[in-house]
C-alpha positions as a LaTeX table, in Angstrom:
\begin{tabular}{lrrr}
\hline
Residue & $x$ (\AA) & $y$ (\AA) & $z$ (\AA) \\
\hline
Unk1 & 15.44 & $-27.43$ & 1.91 \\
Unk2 & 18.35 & $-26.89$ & 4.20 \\
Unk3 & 17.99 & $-24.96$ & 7.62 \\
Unk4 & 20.01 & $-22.24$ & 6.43 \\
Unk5 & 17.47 & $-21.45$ & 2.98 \\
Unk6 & 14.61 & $-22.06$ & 5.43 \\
Unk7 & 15.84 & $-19.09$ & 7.50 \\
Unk8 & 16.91 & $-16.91$ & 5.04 \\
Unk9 & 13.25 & $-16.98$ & 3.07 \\
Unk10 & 11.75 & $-16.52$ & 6.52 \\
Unk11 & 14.10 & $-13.03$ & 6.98 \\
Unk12 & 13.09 & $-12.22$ & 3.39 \\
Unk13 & 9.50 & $-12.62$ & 3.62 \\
Unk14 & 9.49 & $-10.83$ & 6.64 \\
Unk15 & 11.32 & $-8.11$ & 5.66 \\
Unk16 & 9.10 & $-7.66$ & 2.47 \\
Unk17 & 6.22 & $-7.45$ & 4.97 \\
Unk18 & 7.81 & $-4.88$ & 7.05 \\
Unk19 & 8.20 & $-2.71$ & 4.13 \\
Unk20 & 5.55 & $-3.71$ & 2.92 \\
Unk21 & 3.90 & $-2.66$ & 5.94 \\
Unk22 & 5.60 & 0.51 & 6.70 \\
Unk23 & 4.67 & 1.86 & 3.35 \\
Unk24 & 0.91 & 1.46 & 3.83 \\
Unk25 & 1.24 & 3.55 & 7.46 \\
Unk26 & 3.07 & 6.05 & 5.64 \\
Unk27 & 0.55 & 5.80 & 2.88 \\
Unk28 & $-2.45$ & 6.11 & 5.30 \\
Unk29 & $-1.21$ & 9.22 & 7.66 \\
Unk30 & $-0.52$ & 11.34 & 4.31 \\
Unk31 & $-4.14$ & 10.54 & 2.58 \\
Unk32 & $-5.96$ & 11.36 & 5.85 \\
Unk33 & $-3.76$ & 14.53 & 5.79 \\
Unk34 & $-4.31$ & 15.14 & 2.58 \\
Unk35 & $-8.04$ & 14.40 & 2.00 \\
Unk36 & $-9.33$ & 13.86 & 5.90 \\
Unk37 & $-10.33$ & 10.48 & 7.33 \\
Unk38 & $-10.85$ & 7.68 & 4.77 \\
Unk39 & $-13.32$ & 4.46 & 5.15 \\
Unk40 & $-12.57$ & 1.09 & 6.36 \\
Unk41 & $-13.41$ & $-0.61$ & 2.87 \\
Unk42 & $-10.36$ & 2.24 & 1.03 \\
Unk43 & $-7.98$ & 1.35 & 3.86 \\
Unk44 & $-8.49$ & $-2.75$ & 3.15 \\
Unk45 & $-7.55$ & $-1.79$ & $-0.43$ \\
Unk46 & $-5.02$ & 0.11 & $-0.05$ \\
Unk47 & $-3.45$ & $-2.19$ & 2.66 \\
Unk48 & $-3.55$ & $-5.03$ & 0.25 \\
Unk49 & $-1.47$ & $-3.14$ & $-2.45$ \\
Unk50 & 2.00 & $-4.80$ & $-3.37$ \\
Unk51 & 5.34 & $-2.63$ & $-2.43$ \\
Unk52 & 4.97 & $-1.29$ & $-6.18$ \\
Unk53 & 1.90 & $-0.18$ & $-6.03$ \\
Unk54 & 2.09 & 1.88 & $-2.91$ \\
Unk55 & 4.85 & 3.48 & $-4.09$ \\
Unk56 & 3.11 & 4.94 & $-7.01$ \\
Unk57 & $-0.04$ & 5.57 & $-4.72$ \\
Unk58 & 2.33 & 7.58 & $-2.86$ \\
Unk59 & 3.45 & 9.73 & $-6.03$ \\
Unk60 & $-0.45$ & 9.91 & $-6.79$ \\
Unk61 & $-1.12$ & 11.03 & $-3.58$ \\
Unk62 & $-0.31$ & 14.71 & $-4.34$ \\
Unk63 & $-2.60$ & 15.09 & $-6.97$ \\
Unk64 & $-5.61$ & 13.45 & $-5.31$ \\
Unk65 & $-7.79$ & 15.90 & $-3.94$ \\
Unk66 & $-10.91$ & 13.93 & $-2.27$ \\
Unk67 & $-11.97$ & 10.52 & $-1.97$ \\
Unk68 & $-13.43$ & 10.15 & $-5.24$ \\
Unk69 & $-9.87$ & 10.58 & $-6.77$ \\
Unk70 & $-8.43$ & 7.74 & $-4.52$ \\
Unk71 & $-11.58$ & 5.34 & $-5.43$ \\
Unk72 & $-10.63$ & 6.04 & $-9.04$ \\
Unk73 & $-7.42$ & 5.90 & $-9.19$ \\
Unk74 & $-7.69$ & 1.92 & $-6.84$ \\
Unk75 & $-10.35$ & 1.10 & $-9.55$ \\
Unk76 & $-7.91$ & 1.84 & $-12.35$ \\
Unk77 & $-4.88$ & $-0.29$ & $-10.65$ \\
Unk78 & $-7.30$ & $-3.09$ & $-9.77$ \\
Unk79 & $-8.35$ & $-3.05$ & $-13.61$ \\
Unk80 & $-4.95$ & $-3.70$ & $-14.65$ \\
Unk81 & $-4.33$ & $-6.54$ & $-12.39$ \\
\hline
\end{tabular}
């Protein structure tokens, strides 16, 4: 692989992570707004979710209304995987 491929995948993947990353703040602040403080073991899941998922977590989001609705709706998601 030339230099220039090796750096571009490196930007990519990091910028994937960013997002990536970014999401699952954003994701975080509004469910502990939204439903109050949220355990460690909910936070590991929901960190681990892909781009695609925390997007639609995010639409879900308005409709949870405690944690019970969160656990069910990461059980569901992990189902399909």
């Amino acid at each position: 692989m030339a230099d220039d491929e090796l750096e571009r995948r490196g930007i990519e993947i990091g910028l994937q992570l960013g997002v990536q990353q970014g999401k699952v703040e954003l994701v975080m602040k509004l469910l502990n707004e939204k439903i109050g403080r949220i355990n460690k073991t909910v936070q590991q899941q929901i960190s681990k979710l892909s781009v695609e998922q925390l997007t639609e977590f995010g639409k879900a989001l308005f409709d949870f209304n405690n944690a019970k609705d969160v656990d069910l709706w990461l059980k569901r998601v992990s189902q399909n995987n």
